[in-house]
Structure formats: C-alpha cells, structure tokens
N, C-alpha and C positions, 0 to 999 in steps of 0.2 A: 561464562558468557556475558551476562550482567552483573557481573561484581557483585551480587547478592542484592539490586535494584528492585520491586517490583512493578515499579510504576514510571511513566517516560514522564521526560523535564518537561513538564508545560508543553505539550505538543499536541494532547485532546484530538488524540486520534481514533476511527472508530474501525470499528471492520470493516466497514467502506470505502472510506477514505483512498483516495485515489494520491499513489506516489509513483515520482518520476525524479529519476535522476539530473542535477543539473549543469554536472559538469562532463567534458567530453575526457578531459587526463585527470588520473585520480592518483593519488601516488600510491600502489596497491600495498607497496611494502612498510604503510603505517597503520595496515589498516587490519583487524582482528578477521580470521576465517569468514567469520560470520556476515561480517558489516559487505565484507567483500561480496561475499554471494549475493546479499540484498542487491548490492551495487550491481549487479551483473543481470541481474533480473530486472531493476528499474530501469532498466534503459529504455524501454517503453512503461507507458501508464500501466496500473498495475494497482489492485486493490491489496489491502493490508490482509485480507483473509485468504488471497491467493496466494501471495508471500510465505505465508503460513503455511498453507499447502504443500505448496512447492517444496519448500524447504524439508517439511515436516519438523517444526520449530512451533513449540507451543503460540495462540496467539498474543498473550501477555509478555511474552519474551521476543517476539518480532518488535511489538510495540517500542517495547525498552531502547535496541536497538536503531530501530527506526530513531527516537528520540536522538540520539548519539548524533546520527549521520543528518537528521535536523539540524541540529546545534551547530555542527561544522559548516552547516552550509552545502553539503552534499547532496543532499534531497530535497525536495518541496512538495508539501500535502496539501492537497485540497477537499474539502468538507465534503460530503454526499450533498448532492444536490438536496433544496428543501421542499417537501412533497408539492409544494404548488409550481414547480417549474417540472414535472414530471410529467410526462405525457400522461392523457387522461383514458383512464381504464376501458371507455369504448374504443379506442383506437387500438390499447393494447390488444382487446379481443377480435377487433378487426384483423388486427396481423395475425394473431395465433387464427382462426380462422382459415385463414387464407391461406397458410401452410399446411393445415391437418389436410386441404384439398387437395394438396400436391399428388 
C-alpha cells in the first residue's frame, strides 16, 4: 500500500486535519485501490482519523496515502483550527446543556 513509506512527503497532517477532494474527474484507472477509496470518501470534508475509520486502514498508512494524493494535487488539507479560533467552552456547555434538556 505504501511501498514500505512510513511517513507522508511534507504534508504534516494530523488526525484532524480536515481533507477534501479537489477535483470532480479523477482518472480512477491510475489510481491504487486505496487512494481510490480515499478519493470516494473526500468528496466531502472529512477528518484524517475518520478516513481511518472508515476504511479501517491504520492511521499512519491513511497519512502516507493522503501524502500521495496531496502531491498529485488530488486533495487539499487544512490544519485543525488553532485553539483560539475555537469556540469558548461556556458556549460549548451552553449547547451541551441545552440538549441533555431535550
């Protein structure tokens, strides 16, 4: 699957990491089983650790992968938001709240 890779090319992806495919034709018949599936699940945003998931594909070996279809221009990753753009934990417990009332 990874050619015996353990680590993706410069892509500093984390299990957060939110990917999303960027193209709408993919030429499926260059593409390894693998990369393919990814591709078929990024079609919406979609976090590296649910990729993993899904797949059931270690998440070291998503990564690698991921890496690949980076490269190509296939996918685009974007970082985890950084804890100061995240909503603030009173509001989170405001929501959670609000639900347990339901």
């Amino acid at each position: 699957m990874t050619g015996g890779r353990t680590r993706p090319a410069g892509s500093g992806l984390d299990m957060i990491s939110i990917v999303v495919t960027t193209r709408e034709r993919v030429d499926w018949t260059a593409l390894e089983p693998e990369h393919a599936a990814i591709l078929r699940l990024c079609r919406r945003p979609v976090s590296v650790a649910e990729l993993s998931a899904q797949l059931d594909i270690p998440m070291t070996v998503v990564k690698v992968l991921l890496g690949d279809l980076i490269a190509r221009g296939d996918v685009l990753a974007r970082a985890p938001l950084p804890p100061a753009e995240l909503p603030e934990l009173t509001l989170l417990q405001a929501v959670l709240d609000g639900i347990r009332r339901l």
